[in-house]
N, CA, C and O atoms as CSV, one atom per row, in Angstrom:
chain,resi,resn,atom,element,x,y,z
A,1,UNK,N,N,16.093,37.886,-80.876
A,1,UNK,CA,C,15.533,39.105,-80.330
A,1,UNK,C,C,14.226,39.386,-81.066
A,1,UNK,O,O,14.248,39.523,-82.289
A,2,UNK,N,N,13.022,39.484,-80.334
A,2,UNK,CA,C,11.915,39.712,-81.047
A,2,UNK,C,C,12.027,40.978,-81.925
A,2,UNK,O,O,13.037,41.632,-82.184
A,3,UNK,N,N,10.440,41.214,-82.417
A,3,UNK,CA,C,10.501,42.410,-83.279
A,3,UNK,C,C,10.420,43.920,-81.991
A,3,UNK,O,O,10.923,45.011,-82.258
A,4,UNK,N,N,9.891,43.701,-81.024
A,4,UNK,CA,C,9.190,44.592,-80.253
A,4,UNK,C,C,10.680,45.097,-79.488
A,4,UNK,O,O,10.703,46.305,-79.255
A,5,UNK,N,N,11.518,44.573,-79.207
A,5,UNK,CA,C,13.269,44.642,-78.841
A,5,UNK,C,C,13.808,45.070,-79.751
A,5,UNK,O,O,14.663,45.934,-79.556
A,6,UNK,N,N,13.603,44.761,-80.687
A,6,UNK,CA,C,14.211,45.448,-81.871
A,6,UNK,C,C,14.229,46.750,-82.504
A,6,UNK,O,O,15.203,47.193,-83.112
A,7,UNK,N,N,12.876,47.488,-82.312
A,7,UNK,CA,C,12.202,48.359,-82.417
A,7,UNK,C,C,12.780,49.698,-81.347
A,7,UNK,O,O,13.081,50.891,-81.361
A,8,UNK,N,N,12.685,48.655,-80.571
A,8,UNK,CA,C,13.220,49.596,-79.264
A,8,UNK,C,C,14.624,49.846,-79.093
A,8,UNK,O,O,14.958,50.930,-78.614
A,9,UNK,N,N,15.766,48.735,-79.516
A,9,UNK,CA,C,16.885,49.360,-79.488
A,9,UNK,C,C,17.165,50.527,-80.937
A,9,UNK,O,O,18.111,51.309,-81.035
A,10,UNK,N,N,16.023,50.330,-81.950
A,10,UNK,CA,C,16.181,51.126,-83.034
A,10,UNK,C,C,16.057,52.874,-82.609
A,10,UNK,O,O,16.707,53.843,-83.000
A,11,UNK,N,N,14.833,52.735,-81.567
A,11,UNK,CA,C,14.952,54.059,-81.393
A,11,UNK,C,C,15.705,54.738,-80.504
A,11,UNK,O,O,15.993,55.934,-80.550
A,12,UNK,N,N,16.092,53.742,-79.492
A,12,UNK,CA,C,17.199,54.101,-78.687
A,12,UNK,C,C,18.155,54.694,-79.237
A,12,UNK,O,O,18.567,55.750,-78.757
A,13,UNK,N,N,18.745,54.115,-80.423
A,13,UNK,CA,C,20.225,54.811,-81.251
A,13,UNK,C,C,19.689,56.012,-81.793
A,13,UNK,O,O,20.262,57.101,-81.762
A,14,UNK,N,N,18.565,55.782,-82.293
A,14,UNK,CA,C,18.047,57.290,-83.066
A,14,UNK,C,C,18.466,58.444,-82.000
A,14,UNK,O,O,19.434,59.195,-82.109
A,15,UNK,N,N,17.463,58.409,-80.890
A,15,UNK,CA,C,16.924,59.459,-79.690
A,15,UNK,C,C,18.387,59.638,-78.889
A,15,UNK,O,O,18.539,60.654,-78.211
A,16,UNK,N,N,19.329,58.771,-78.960
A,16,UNK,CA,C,20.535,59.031,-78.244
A,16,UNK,C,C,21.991,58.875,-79.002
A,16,UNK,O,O,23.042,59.322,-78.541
A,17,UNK,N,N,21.870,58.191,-80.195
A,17,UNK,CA,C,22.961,57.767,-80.716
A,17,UNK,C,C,23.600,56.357,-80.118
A,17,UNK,O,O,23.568,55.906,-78.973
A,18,UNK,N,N,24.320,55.724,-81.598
A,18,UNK,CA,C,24.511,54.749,-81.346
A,18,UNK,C,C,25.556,54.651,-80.346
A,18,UNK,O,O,25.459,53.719,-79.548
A,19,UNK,N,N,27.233,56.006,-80.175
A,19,UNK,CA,C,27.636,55.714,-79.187
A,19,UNK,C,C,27.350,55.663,-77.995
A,19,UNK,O,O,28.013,55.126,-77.107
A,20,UNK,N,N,26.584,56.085,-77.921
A,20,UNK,CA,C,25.871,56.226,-76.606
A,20,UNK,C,C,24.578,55.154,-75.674
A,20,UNK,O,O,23.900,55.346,-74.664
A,21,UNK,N,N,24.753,53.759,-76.869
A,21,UNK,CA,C,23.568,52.811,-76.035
A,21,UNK,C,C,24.581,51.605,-75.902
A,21,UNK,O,O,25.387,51.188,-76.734
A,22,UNK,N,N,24.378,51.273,-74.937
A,22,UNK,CA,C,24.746,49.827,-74.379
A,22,UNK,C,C,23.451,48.332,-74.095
A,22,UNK,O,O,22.771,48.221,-73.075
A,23,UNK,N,N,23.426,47.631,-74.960
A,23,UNK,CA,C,22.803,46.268,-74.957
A,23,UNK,C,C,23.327,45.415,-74.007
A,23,UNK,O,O,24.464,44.995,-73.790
A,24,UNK,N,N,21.887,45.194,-73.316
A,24,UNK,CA,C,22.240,44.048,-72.196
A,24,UNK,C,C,21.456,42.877,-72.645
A,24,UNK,O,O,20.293,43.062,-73.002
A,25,UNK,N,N,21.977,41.673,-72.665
A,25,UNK,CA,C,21.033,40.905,-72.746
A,25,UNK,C,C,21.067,39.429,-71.694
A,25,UNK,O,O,22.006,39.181,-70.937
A,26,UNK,N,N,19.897,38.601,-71.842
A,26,UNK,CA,C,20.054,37.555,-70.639
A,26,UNK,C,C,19.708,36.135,-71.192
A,26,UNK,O,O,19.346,35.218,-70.454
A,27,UNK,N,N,19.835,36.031,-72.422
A,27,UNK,CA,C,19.640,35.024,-72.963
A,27,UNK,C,C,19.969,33.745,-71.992
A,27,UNK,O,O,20.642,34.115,-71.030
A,28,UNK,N,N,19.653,32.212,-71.980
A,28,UNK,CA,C,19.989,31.569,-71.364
A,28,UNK,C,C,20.715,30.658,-72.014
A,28,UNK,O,O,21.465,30.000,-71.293
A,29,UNK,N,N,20.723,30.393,-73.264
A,29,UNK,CA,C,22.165,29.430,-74.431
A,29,UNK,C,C,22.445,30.417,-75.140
A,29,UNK,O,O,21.739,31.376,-75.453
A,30,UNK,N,N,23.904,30.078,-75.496
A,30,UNK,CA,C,25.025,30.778,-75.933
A,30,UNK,C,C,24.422,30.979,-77.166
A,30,UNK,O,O,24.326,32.201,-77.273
A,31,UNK,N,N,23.867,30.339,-78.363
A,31,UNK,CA,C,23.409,30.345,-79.225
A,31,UNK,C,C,22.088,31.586,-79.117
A,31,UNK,O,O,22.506,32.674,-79.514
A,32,UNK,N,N,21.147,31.610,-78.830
A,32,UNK,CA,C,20.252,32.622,-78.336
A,32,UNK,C,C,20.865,34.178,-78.264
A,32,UNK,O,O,20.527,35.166,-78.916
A,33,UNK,N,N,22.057,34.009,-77.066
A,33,UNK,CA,C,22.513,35.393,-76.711
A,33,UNK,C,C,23.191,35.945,-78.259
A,33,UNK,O,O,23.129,37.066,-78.764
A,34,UNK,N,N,23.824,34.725,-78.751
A,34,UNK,CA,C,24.853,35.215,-79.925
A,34,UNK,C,C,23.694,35.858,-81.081
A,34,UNK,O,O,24.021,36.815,-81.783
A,35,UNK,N,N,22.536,35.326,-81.177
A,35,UNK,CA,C,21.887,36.083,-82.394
A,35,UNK,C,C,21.510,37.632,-81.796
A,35,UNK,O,O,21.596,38.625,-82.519
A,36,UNK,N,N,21.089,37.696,-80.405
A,36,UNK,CA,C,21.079,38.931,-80.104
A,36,UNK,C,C,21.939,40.137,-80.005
A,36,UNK,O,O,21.715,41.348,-80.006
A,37,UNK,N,N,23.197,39.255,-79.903
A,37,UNK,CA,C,24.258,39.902,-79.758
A,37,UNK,C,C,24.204,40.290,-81.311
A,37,UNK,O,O,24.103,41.457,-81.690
A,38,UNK,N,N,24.238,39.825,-81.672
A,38,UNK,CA,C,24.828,39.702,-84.132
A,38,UNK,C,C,23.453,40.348,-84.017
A,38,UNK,O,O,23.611,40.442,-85.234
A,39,UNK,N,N,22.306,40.866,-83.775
A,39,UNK,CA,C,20.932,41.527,-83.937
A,39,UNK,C,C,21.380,42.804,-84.009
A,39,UNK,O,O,21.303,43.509,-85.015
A,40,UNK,N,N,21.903,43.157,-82.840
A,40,UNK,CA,C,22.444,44.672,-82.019
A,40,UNK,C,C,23.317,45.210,-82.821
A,40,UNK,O,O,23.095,46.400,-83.047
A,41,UNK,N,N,24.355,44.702,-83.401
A,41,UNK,CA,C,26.155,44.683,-83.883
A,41,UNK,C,C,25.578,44.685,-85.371
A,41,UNK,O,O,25.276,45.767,-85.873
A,42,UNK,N,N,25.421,43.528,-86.072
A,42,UNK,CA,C,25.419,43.423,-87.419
A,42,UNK,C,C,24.712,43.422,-88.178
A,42,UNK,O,O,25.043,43.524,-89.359
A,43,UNK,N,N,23.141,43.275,-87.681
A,43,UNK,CA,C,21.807,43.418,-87.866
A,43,UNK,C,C,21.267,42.292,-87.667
A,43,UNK,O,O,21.974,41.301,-87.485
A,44,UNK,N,N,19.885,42.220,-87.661
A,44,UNK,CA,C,19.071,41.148,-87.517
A,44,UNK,C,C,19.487,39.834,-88.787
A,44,UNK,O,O,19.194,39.899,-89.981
A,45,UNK,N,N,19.990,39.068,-88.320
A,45,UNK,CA,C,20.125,38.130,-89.306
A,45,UNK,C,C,19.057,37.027,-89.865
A,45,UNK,O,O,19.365,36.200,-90.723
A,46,UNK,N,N,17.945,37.108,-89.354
A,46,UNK,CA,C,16.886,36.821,-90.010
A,46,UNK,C,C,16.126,37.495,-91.065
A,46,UNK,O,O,15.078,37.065,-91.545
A,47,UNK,N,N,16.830,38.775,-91.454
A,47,UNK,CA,C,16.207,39.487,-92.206
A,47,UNK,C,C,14.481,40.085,-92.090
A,47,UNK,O,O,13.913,40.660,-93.018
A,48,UNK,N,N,13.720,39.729,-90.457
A,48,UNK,CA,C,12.872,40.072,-90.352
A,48,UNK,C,C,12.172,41.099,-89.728
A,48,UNK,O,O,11.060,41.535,-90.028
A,49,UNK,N,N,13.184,41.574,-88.513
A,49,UNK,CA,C,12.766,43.020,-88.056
A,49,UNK,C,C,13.317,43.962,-88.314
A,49,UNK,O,O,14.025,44.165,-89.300
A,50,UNK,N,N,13.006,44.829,-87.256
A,50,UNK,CA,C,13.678,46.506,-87.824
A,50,UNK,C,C,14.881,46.553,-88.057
A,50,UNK,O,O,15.194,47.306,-88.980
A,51,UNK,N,N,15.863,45.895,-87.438
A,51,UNK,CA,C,17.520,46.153,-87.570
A,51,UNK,C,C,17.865,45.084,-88.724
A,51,UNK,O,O,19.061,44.800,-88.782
A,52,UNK,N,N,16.937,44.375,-89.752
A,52,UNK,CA,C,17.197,44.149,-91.214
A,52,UNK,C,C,18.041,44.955,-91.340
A,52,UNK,O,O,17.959,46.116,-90.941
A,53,UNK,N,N,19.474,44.200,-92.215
A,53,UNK,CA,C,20.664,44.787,-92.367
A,53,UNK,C,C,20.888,46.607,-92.036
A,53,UNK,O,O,21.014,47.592,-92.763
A,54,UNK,N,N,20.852,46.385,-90.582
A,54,UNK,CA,C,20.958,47.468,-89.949
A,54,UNK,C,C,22.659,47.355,-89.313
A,54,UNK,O,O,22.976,46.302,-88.761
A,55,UNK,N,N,23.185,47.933,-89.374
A,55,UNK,CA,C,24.694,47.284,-88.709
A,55,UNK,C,C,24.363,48.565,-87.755
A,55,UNK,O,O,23.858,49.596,-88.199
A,56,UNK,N,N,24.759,48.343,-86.208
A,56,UNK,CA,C,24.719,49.323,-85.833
A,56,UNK,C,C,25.877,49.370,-84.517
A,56,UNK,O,O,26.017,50.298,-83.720
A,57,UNK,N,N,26.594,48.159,-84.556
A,57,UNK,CA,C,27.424,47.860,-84.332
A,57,UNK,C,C,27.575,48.102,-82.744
A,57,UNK,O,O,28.749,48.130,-82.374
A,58,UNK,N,N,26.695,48.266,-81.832
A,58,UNK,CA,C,26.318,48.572,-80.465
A,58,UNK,C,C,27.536,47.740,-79.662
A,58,UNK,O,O,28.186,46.738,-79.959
A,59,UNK,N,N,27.531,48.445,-78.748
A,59,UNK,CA,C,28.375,47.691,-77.416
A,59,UNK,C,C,26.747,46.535,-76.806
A,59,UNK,O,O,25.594,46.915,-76.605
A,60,UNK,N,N,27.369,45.062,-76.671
A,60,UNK,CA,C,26.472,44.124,-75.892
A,60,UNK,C,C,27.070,43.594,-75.253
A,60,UNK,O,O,28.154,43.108,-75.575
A,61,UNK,N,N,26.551,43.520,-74.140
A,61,UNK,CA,C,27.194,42.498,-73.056
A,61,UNK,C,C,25.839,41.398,-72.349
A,61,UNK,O,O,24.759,41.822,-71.940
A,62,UNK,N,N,26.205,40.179,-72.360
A,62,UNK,CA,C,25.425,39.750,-71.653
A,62,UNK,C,C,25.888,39.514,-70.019
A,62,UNK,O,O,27.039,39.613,-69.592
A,63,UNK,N,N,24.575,39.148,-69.172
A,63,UNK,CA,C,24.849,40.185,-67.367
A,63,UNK,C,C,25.621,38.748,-66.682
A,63,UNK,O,O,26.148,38.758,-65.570
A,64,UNK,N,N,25.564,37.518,-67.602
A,64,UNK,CA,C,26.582,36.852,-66.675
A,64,UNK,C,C,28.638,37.254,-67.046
A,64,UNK,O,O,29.588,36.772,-66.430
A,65,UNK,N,N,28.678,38.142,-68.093
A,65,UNK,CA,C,30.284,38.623,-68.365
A,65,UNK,C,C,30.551,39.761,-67.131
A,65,UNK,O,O,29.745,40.548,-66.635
A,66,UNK,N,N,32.108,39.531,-66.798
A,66,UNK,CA,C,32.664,40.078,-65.782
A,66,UNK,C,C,32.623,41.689,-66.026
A,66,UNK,O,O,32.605,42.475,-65.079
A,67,UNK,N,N,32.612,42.050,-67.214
A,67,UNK,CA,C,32.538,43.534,-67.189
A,67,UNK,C,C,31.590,44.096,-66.554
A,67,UNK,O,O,31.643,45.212,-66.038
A,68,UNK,N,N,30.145,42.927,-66.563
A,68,UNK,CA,C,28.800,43.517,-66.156
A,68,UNK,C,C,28.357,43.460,-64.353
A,68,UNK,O,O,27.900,44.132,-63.429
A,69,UNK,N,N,29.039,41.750,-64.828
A,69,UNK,CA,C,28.980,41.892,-63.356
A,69,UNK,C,C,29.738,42.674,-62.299
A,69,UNK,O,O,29.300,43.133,-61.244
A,70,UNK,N,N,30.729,42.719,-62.702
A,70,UNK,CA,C,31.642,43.828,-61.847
A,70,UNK,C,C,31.290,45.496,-62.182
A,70,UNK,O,O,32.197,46.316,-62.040
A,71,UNK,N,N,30.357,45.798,-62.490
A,71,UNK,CA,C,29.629,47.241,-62.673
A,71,UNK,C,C,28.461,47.411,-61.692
A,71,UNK,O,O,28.049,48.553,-61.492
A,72,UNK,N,N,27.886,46.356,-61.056
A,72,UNK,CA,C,26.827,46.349,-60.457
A,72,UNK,C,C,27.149,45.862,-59.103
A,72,UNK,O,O,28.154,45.219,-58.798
A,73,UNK,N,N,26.208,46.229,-58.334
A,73,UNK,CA,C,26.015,46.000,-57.042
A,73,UNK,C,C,25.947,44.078,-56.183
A,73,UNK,O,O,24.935,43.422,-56.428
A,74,UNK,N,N,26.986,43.475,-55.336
A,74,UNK,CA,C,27.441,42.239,-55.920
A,74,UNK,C,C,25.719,41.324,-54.902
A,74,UNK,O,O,25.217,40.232,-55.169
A,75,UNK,N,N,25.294,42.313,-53.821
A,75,UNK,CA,C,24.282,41.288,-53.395
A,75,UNK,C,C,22.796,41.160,-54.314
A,75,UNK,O,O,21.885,40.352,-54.132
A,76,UNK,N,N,22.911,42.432,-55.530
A,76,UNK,CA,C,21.903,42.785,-55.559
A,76,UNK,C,C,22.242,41.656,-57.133
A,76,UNK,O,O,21.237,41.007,-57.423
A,77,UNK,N,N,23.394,41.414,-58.026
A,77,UNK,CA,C,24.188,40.795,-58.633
A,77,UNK,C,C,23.476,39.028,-58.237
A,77,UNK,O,O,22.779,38.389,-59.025
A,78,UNK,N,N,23.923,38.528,-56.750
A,78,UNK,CA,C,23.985,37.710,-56.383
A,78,UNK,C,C,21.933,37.377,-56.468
A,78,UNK,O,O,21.541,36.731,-57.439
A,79,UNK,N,N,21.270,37.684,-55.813
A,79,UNK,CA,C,19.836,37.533,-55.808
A,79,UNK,C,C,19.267,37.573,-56.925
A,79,UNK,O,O,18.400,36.723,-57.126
A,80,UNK,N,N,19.583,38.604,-58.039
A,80,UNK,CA,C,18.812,38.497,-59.317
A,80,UNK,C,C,19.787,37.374,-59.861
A,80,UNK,O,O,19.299,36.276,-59.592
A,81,UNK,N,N,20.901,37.269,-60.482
A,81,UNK,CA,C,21.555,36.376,-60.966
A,81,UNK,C,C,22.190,35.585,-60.714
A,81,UNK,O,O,22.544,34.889,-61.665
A,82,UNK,N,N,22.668,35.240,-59.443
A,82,UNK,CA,C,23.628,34.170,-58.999
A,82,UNK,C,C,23.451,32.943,-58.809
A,82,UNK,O,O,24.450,32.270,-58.556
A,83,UNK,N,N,22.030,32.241,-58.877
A,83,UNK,CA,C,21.464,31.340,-58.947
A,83,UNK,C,C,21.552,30.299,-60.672
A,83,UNK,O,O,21.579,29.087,-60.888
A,84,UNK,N,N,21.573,31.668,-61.707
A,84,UNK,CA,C,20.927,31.442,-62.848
A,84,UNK,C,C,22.894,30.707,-63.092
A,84,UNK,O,O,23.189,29.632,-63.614
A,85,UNK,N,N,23.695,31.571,-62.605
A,85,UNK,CA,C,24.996,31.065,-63.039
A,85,UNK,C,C,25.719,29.837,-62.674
A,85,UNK,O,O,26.863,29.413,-62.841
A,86,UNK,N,N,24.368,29.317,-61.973
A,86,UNK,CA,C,25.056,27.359,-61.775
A,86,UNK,C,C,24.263,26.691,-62.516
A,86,UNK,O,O,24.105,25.519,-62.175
A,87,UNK,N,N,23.666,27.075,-63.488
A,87,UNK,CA,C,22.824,26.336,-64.225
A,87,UNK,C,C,23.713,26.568,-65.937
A,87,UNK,O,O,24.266,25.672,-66.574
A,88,UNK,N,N,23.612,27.861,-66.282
A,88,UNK,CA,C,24.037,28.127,-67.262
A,88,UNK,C,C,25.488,27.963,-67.579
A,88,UNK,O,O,26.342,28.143,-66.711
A,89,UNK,N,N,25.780,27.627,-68.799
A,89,UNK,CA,C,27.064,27.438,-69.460
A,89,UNK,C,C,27.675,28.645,-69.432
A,89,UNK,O,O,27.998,29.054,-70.548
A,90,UNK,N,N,27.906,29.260,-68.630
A,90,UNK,CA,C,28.566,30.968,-68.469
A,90,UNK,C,C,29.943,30.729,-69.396
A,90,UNK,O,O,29.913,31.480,-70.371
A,91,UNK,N,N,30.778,30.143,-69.369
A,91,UNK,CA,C,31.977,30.095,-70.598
A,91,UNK,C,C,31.534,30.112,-72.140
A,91,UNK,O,O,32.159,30.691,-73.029
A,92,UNK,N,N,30.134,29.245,-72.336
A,92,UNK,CA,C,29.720,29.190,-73.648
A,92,UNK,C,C,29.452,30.371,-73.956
A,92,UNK,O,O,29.921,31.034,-74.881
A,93,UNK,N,N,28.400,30.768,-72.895
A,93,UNK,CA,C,27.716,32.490,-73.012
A,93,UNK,C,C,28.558,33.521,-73.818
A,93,UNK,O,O,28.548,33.984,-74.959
A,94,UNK,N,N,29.423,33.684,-72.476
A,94,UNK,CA,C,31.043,34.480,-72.548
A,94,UNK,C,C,31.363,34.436,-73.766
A,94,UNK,O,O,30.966,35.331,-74.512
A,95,UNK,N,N,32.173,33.361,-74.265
A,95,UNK,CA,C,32.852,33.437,-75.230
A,95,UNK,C,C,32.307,33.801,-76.804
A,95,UNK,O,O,32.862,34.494,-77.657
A,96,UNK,N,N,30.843,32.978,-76.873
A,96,UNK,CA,C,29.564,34.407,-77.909
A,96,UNK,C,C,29.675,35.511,-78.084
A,96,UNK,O,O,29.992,36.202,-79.051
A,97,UNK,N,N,29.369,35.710,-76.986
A,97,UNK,CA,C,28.893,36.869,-76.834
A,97,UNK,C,C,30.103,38.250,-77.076
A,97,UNK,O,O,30.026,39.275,-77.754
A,98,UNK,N,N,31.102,37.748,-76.253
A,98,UNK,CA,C,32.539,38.872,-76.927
A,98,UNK,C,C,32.944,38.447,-77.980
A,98,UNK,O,O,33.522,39.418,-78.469
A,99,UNK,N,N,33.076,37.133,-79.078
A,99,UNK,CA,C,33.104,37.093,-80.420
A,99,UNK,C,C,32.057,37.859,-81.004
A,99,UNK,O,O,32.506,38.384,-82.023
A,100,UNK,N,N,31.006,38.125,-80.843
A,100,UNK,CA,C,29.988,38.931,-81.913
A,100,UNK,C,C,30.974,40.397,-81.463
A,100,UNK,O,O,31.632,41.126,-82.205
A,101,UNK,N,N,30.743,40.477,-79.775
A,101,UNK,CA,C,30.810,42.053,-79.867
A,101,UNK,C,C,32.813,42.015,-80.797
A,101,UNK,O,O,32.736,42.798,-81.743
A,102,UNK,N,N,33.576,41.693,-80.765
A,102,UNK,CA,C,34.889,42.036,-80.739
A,102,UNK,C,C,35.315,41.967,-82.100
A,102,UNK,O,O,36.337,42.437,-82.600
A,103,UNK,N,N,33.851,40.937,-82.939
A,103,UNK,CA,C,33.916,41.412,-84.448
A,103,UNK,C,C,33.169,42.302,-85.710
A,103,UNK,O,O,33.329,42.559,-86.903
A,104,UNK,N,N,32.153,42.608,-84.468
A,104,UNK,CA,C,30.972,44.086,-85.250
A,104,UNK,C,C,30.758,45.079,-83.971
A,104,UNK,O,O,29.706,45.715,-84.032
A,105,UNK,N,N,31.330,45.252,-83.161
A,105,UNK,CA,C,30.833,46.467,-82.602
A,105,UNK,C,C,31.985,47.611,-82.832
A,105,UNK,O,O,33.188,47.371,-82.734
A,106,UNK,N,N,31.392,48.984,-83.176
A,106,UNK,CA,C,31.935,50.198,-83.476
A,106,UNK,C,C,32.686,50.714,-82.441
A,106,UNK,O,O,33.447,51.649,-82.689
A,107,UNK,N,N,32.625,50.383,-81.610
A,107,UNK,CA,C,32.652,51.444,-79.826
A,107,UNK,C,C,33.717,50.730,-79.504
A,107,UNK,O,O,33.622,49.558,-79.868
A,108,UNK,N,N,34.650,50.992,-78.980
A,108,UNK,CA,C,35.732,50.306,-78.302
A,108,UNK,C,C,35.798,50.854,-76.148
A,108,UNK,O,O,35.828,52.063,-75.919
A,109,UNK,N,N,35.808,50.073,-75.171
A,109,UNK,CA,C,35.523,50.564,-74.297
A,109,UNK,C,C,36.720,51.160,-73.830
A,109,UNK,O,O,36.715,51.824,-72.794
């Protein structure tokens, strides 16, 4: 997650609180999504942007998991993303992505 994402989910928690923000992300390898995911949740693990050991333990989901997709609208689902999900390792994704959230996020849904 760059610095400029970072910044921005920082003030998001400020201006609304942390229970109150939900991280989406669209990474395309499981590896990618998982640092964003561990960015959001446990802090930046590069030690280089704003959420430097920031734990803030956010709810993340990335938009190919069923929670997300089943929240949204399925043609509008299907045109932005349904293409991207025969390419991508959606199980690798998945399974990242709810290990970060199911071992640092604060929020339980």
């Amino acid at each position: 997650m760059d610095l400029e994402n970072q910044k921005r989910v920082k003030e998001a928690t400020e201006k609304y609180g942390e229970e109150n923000v939900i991280v989406l992300i669209g990474g395309a390898e499981a590896e990618a999504a998982g640092l964003a995911a561990e960015t959001v949740t446990a802090g930046d693990p590069t030690f280089a942007g704003p959420l430097a050991g920031v734990q803030l333990g956010l709810r993340v989901y990335h938009v190919v998991e069923p929670e997300f997709k089943e929240a949204v609208d399925p043609d509008v689902y299907d045109e932005q993303i349904g293409m991207m999900e025969m390419v991508l390792d959606v199980d690798e994704i998945i399974e990242e992505v709810k290990g970060i959230r199911d071992e640092f996020c604060k929020f339980n849904d």
